[in-house]
Biotite code that builds the C-alpha atoms (Angstrom):
import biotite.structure as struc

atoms = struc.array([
    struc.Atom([132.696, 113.699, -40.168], chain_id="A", res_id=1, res_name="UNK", atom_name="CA", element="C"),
    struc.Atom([129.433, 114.159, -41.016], chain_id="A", res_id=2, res_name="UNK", atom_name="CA", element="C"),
    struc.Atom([128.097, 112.718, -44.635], chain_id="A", res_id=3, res_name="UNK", atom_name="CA", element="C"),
    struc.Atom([125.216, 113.045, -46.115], chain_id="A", res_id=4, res_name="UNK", atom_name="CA", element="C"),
    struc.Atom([123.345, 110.102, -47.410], chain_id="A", res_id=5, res_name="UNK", atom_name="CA", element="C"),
    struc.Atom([122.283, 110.480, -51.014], chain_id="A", res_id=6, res_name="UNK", atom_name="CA", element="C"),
    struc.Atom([118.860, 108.143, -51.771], chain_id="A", res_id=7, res_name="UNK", atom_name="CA", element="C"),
    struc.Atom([118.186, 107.472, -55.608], chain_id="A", res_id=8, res_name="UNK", atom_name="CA", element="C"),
    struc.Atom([114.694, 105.984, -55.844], chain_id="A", res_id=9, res_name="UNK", atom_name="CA", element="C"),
    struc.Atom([113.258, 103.304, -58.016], chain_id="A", res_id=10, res_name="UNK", atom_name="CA", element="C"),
    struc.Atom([109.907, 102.274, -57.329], chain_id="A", res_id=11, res_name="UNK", atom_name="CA", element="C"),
    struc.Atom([106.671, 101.952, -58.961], chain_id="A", res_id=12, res_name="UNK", atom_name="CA", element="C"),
    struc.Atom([105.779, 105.750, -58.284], chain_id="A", res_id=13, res_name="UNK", atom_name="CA", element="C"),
    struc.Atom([109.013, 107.455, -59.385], chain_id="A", res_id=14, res_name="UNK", atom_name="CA", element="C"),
    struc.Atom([112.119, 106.322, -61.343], chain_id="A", res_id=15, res_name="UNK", atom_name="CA", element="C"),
    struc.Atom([115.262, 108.054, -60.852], chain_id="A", res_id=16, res_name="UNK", atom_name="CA", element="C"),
    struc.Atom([114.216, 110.659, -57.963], chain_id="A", res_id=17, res_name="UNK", atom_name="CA", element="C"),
    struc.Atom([117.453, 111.635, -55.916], chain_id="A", res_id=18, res_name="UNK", atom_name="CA", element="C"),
    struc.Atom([117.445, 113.166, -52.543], chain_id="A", res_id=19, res_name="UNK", atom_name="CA", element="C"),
    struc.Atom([119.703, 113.657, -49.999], chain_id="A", res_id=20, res_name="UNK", atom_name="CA", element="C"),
    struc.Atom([118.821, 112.981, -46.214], chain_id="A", res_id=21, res_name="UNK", atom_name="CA", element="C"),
    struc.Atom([120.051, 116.460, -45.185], chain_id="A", res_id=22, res_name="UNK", atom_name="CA", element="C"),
    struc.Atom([119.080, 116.202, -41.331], chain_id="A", res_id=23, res_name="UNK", atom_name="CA", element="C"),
    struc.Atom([119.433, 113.897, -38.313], chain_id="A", res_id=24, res_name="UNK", atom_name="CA", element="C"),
    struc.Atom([117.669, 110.408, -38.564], chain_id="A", res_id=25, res_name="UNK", atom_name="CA", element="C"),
    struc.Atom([114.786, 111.199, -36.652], chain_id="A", res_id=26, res_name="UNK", atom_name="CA", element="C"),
    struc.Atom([115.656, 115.177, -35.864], chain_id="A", res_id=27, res_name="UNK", atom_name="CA", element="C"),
    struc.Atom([114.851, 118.537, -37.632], chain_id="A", res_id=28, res_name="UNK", atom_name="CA", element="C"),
    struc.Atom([110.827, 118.651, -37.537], chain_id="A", res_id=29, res_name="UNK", atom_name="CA", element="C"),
    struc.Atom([109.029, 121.166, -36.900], chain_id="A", res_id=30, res_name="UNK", atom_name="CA", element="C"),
    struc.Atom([107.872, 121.365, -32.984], chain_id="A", res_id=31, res_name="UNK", atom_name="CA", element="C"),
    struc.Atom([104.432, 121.144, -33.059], chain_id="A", res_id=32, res_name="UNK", atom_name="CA", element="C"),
    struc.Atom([104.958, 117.629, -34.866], chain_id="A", res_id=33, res_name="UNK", atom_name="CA", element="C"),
    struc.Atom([104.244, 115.354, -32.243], chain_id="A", res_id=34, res_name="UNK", atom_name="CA", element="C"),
    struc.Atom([103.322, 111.598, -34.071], chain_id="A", res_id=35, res_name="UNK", atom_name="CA", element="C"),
    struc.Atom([101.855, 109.045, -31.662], chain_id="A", res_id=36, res_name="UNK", atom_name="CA", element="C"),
    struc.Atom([103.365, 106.103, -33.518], chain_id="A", res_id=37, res_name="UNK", atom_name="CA", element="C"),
    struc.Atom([107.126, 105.712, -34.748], chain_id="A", res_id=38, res_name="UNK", atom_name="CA", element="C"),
    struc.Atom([107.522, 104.565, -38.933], chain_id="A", res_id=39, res_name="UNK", atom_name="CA", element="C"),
    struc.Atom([108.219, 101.228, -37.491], chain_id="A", res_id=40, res_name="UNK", atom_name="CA", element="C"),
    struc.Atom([105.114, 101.206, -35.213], chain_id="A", res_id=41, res_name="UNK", atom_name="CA", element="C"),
    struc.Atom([102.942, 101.212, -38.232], chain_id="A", res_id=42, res_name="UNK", atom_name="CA", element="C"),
    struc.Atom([104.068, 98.961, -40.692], chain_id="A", res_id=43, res_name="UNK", atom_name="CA", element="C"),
    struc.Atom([104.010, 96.271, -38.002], chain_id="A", res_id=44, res_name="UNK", atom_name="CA", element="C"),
    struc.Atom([100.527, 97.451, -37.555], chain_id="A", res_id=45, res_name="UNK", atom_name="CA", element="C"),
    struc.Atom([99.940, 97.129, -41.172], chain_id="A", res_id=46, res_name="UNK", atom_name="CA", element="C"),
    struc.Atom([99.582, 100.197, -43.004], chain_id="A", res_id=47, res_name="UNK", atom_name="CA", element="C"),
    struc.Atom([97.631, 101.006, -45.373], chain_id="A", res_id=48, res_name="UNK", atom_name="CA", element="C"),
    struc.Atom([97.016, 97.662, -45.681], chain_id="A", res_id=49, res_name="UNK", atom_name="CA", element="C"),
    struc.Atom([100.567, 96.662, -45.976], chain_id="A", res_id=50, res_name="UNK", atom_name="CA", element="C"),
    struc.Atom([100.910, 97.897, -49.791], chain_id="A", res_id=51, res_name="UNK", atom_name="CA", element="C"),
    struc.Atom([101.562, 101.119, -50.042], chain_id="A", res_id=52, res_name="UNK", atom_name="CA", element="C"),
    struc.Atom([105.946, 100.897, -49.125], chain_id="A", res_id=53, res_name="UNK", atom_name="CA", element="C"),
    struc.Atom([106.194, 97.001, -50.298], chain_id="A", res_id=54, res_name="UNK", atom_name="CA", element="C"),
    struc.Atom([108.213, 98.506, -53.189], chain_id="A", res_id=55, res_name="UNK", atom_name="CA", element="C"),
    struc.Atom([110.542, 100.499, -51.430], chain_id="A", res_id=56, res_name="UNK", atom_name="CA", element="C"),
    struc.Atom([112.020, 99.051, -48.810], chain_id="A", res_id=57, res_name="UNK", atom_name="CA", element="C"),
    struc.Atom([115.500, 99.859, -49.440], chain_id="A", res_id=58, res_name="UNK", atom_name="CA", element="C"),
    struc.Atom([115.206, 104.069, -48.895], chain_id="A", res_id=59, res_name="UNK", atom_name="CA", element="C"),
    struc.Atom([114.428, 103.469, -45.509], chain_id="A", res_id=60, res_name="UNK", atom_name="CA", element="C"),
    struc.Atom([116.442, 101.995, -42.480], chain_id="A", res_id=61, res_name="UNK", atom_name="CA", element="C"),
    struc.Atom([116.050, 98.049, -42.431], chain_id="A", res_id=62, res_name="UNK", atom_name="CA", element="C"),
    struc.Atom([114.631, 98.461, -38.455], chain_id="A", res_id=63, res_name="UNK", atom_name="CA", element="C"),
    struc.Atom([111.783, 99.526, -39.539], chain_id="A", res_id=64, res_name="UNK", atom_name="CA", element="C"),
    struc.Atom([110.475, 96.599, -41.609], chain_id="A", res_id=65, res_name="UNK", atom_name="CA", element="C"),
    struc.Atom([111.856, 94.270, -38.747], chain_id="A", res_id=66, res_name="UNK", atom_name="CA", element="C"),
    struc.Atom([108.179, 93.174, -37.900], chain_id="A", res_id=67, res_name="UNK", atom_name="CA", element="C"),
    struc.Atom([106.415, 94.823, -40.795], chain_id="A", res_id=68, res_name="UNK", atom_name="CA", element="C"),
    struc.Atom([102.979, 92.971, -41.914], chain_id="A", res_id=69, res_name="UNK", atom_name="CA", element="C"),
    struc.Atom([103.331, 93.444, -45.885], chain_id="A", res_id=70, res_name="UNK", atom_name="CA", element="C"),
    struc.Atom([101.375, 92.792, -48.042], chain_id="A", res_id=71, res_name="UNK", atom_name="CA", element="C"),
    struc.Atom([102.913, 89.674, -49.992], chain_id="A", res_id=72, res_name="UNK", atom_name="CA", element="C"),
    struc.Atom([102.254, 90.716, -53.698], chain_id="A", res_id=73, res_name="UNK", atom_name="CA", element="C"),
    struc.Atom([105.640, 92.881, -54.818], chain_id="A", res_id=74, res_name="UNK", atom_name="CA", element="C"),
    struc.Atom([107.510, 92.264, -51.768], chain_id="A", res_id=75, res_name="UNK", atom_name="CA", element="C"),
    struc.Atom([111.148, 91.294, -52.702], chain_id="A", res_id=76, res_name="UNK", atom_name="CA", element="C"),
    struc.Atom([112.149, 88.360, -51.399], chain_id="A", res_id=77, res_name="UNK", atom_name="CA", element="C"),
    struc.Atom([108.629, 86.817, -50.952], chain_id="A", res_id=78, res_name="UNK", atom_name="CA", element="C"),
])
């Protein structure tokens, strides 16, 4: 079976955006998009200086923010 994940947002840039996740985790891009680094790649680089997802962890998959450097102002749980 294949469900669709619905994502309601909450964050200090939008309140109450919905989305669905409509395609494959990680599938559906257009072919010439060829990134050098993976989501999860960056934030443990740092990011924007750590800041800019601090406040939204929770829409995207918890791997990611495994060995994210975030900043510590905002971050739940911190």
């Amino acid at each position: 079976m294949n469900r669709k994940k619905s994502i309601v947002v909450h964050d200090r840039m939008q309140q109450n955006y919905k989305y669905v996740c409509s395609a494959p985790m990680g599938k559906g891009f257009d072919p010439s998009f060829k990134p050098e680094l993976t989501p999860q790649q960056m934030l443990a680089l740092g990011v924007f200086g750590g800041r800019y997802m601090r406040d939204g962890i929770h829409e995207f998959p918890a791997a990611w923010f495994s060995h994210a450097r975030l900043h510590p102002a905002g971050v739940p749980g911190h």
